[in-house]
PyMOL commands that place a pseudoatom at each C-alpha (Angstrom):
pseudoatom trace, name=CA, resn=UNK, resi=1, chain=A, elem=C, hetatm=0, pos=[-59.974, -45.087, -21.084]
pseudoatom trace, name=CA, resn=UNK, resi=2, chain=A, elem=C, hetatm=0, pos=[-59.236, -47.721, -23.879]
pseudoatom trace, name=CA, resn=UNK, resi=3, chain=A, elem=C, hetatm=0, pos=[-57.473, -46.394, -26.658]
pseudoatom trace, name=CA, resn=UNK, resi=4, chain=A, elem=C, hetatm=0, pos=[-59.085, -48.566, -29.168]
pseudoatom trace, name=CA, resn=UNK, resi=5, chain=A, elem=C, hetatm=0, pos=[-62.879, -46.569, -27.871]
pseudoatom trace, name=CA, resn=UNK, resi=6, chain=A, elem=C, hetatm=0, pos=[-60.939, -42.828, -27.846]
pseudoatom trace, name=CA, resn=UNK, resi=7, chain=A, elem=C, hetatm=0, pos=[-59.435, -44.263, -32.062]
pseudoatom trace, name=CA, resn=UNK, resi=8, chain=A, elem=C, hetatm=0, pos=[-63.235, -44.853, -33.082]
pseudoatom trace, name=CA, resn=UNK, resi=9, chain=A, elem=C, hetatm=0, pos=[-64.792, -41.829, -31.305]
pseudoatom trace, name=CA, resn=UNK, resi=10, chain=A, elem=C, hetatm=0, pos=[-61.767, -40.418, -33.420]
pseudoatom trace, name=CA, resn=UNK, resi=11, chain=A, elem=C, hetatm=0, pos=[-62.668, -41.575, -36.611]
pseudoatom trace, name=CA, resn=UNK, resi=12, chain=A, elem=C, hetatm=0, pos=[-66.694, -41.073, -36.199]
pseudoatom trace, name=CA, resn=UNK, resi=13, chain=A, elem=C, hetatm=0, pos=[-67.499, -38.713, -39.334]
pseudoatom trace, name=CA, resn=UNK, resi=14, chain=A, elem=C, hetatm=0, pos=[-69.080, -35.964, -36.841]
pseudoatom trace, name=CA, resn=UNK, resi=15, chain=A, elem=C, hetatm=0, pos=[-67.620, -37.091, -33.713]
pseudoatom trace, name=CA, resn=UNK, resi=16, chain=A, elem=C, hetatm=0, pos=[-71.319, -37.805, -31.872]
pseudoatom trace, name=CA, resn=UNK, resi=17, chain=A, elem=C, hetatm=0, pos=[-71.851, -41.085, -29.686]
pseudoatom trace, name=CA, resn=UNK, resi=18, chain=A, elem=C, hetatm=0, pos=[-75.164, -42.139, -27.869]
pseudoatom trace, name=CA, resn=UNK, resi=19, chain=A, elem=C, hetatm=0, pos=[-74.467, -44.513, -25.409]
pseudoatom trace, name=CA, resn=UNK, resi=20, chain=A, elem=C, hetatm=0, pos=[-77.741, -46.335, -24.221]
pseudoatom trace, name=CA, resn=UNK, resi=21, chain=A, elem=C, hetatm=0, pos=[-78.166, -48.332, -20.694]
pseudoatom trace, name=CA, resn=UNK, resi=22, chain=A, elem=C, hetatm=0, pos=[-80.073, -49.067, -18.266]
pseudoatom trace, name=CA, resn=UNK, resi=23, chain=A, elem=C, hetatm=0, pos=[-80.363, -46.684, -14.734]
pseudoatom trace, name=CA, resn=UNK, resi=24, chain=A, elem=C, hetatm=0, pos=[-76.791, -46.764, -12.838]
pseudoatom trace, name=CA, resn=UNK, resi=25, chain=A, elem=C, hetatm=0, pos=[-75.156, -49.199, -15.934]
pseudoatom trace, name=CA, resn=UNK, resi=26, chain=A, elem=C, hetatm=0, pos=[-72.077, -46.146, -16.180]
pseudoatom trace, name=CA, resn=UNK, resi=27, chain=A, elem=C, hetatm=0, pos=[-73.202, -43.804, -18.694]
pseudoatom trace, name=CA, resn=UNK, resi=28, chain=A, elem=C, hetatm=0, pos=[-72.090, -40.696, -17.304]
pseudoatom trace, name=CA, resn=UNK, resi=29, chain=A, elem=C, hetatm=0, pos=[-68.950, -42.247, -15.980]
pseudoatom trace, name=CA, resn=UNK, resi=30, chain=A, elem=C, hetatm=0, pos=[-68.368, -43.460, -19.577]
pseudoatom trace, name=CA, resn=UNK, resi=31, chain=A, elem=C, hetatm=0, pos=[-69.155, -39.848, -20.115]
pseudoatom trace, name=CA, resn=UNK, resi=32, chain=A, elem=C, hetatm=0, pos=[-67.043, -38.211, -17.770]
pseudoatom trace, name=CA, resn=UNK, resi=33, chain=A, elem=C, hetatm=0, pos=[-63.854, -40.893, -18.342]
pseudoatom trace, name=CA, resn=UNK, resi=34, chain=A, elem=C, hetatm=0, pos=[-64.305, -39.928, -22.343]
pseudoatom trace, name=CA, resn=UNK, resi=35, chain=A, elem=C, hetatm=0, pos=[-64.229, -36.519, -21.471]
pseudoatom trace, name=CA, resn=UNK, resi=36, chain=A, elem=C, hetatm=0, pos=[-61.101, -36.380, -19.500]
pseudoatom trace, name=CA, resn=UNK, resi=37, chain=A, elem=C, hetatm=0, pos=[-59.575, -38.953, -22.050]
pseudoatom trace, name=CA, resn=UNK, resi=38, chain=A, elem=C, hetatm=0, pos=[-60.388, -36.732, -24.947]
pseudoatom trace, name=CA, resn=UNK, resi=39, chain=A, elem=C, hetatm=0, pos=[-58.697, -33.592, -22.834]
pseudoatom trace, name=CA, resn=UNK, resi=40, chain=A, elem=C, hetatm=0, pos=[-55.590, -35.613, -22.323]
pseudoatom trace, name=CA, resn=UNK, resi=41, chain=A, elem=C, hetatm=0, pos=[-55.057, -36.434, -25.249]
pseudoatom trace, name=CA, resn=UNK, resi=42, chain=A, elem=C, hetatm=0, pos=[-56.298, -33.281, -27.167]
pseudoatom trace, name=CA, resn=UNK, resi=43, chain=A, elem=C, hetatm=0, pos=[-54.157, -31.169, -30.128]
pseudoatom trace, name=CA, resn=UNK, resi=44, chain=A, elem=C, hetatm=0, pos=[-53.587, -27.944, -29.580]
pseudoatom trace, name=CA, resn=UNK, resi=45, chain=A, elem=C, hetatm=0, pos=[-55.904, -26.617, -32.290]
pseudoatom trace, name=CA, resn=UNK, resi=46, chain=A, elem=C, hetatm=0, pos=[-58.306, -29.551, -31.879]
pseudoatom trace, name=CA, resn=UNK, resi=47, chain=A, elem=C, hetatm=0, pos=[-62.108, -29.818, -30.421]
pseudoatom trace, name=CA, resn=UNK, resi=48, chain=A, elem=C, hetatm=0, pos=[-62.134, -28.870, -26.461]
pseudoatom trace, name=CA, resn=UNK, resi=49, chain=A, elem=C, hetatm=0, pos=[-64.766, -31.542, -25.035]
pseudoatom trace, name=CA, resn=UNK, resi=50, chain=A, elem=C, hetatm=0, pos=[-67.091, -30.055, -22.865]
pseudoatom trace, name=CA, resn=UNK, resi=51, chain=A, elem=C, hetatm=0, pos=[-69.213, -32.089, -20.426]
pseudoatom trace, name=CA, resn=UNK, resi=52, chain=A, elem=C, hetatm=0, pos=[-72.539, -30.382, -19.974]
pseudoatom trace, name=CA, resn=UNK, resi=53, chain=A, elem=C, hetatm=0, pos=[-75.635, -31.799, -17.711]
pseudoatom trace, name=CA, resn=UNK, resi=54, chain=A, elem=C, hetatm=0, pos=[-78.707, -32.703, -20.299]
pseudoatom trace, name=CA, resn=UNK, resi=55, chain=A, elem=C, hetatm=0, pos=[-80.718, -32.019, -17.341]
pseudoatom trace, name=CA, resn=UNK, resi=56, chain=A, elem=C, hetatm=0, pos=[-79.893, -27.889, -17.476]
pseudoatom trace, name=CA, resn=UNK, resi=57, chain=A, elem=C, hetatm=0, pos=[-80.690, -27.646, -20.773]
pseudoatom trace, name=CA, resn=UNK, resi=58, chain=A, elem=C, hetatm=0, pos=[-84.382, -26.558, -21.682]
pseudoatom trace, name=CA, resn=UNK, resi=59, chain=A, elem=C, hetatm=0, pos=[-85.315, -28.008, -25.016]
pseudoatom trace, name=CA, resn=UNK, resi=60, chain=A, elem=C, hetatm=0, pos=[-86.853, -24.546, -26.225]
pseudoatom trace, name=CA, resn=UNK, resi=61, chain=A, elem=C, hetatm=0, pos=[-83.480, -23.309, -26.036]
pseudoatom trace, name=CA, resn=UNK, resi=62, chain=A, elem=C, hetatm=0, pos=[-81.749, -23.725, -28.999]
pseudoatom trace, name=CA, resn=UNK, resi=63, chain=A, elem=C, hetatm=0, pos=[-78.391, -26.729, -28.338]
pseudoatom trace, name=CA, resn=UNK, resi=64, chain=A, elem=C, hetatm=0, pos=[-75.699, -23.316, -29.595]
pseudoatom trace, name=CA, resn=UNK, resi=65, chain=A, elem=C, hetatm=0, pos=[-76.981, -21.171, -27.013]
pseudoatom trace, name=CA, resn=UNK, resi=66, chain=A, elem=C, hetatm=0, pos=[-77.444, -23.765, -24.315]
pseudoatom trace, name=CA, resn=UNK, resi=67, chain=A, elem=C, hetatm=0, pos=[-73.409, -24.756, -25.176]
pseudoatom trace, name=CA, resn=UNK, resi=68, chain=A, elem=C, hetatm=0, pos=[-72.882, -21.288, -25.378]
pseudoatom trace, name=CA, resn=UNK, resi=69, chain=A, elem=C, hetatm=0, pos=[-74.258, -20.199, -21.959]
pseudoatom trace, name=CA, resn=UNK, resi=70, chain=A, elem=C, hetatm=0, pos=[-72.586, -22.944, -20.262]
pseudoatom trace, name=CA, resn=UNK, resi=71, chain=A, elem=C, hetatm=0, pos=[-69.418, -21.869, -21.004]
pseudoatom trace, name=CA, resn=UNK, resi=72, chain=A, elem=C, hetatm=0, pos=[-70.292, -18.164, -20.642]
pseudoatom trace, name=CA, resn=UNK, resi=73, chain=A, elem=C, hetatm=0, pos=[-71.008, -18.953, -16.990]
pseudoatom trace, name=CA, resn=UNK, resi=74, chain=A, elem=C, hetatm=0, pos=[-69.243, -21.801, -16.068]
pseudoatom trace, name=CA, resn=UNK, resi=75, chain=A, elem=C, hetatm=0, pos=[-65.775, -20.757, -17.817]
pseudoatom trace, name=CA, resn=UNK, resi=76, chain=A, elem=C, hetatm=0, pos=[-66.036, -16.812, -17.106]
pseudoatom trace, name=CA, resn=UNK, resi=77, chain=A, elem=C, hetatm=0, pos=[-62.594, -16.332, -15.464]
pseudoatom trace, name=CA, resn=UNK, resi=78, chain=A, elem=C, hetatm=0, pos=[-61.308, -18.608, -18.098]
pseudoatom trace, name=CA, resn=UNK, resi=79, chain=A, elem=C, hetatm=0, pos=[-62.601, -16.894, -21.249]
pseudoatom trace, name=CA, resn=UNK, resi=80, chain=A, elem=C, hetatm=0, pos=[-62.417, -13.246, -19.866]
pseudoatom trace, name=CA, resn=UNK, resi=81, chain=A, elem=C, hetatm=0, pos=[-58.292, -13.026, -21.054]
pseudoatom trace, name=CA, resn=UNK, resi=82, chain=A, elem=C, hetatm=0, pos=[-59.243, -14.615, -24.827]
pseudoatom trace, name=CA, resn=UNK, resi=83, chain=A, elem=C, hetatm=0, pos=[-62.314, -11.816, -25.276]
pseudoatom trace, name=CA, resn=UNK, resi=84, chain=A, elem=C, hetatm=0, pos=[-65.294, -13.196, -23.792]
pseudoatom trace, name=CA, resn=UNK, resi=85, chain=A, elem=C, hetatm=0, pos=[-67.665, -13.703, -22.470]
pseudoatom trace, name=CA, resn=UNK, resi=86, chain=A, elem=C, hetatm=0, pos=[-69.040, -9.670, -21.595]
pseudoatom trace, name=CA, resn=UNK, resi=87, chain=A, elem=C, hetatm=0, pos=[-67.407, -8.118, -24.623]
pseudoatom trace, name=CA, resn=UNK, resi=88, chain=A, elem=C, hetatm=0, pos=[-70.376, -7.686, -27.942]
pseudoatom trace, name=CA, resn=UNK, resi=89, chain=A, elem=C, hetatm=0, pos=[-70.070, -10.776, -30.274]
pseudoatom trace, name=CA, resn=UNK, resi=90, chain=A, elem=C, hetatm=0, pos=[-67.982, -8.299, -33.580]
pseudoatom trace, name=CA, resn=UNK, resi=91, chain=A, elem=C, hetatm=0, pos=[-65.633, -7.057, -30.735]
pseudoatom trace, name=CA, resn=UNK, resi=92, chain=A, elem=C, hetatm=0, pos=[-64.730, -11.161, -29.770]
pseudoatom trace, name=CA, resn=UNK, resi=93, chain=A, elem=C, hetatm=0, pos=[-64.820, -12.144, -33.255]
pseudoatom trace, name=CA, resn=UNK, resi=94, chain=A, elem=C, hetatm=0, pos=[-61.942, -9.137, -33.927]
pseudoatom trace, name=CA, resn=UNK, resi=95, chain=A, elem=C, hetatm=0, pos=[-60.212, -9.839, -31.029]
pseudoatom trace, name=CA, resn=UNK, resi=96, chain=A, elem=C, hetatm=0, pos=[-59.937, -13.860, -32.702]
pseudoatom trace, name=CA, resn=UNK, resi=97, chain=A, elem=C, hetatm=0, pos=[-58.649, -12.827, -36.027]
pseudoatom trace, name=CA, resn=UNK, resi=98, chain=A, elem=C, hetatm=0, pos=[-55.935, -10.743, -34.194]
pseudoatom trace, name=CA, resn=UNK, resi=99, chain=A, elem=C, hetatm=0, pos=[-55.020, -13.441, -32.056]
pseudoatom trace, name=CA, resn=UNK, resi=100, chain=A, elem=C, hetatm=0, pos=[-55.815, -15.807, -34.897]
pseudoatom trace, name=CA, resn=UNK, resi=101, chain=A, elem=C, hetatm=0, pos=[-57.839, -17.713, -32.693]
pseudoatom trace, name=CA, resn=UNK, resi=102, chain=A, elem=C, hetatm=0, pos=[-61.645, -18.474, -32.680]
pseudoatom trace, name=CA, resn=UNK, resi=103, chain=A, elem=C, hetatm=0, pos=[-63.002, -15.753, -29.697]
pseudoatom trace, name=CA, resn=UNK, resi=104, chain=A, elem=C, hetatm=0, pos=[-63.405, -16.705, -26.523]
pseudoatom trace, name=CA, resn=UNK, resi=105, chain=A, elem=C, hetatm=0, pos=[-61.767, -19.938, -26.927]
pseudoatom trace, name=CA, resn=UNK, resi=106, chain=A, elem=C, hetatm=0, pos=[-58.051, -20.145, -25.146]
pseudoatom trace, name=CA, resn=UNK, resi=107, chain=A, elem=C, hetatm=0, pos=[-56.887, -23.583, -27.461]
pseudoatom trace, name=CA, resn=UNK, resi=108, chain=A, elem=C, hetatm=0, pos=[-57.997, -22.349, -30.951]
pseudoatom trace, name=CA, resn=UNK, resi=109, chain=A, elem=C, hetatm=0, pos=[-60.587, -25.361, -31.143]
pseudoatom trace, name=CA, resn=UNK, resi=110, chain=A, elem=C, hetatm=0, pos=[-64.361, -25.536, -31.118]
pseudoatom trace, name=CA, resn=UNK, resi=111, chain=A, elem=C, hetatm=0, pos=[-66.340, -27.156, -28.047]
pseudoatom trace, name=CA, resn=UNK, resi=112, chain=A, elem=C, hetatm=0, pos=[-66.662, -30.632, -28.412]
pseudoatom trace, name=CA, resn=UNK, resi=113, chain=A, elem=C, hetatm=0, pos=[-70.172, -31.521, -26.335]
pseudoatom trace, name=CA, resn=UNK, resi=114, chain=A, elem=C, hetatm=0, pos=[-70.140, -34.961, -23.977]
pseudoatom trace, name=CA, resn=UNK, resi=115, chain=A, elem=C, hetatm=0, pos=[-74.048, -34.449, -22.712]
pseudoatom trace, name=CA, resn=UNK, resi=116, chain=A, elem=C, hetatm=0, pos=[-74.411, -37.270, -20.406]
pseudoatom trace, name=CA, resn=UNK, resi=117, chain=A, elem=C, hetatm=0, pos=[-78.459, -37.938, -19.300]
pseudoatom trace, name=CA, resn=UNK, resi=118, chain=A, elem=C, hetatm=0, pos=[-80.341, -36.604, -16.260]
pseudoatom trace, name=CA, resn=UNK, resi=119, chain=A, elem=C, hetatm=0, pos=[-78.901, -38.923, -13.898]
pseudoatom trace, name=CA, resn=UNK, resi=120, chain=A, elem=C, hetatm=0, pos=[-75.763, -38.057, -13.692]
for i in range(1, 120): cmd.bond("trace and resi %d" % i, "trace and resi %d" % (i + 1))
show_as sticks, trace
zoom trace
């Protein structure tokens, strides 16, 4: 991935990029390379980029929860150690002070969304 793209995504106030193309122009490669760039390169307390499939998520379900499900079931074996996901929302929340960590998240960042379109 360019360094000069992974600087501006960087500097964008709230960190959100549409990219628009035709059918089969790269988009969710762009996606997926920005994605693993961003993990690369991540600090230790910084946002953990999370690429999610826009064509799982039902728009009646609110973008949190769909985030949140994903990594409930996709990350399970991951989060389980940290306090989550299973364990009621105060208990996690405790668990993250103690830790001083946010719950259920191993690196001490929030989820940073990359929500390539349905063709991926």
């Amino acid at each position: 991935m360019n360094e000069e793209i992974l600087t501006a995504f960087r500097c964008l106030r709230h960190r959100q990029l549409m990219v628009l193309g035709a059918p089969g122009s790269g988009k969710s490669g762009f996606a997926l390379l920005l994605t693993l760039a961003l993990l690369g390169t991540r600090e230790a307390a910084g946002p953990v980029p999370l690429l999610l499939a826009i064509s799982e998520w039902d728009p009646n379900e609110p973008v949190t929860a769909y985030v949140s499900r994903r990594l409930a079931e996709d990350y399970a074996a991951v989060l389980s150690p940290h306090g989550g996901p299973g364990l009621p929302q105060r208990n996690r929340a405790h668990q993250g002070r103690r830790r001083g960590t946010r719950a259920g998240d191993p690196g001490g960042g929030d989820p940073l969304p990359v929500v390539p379109g349905d063709d991926m």
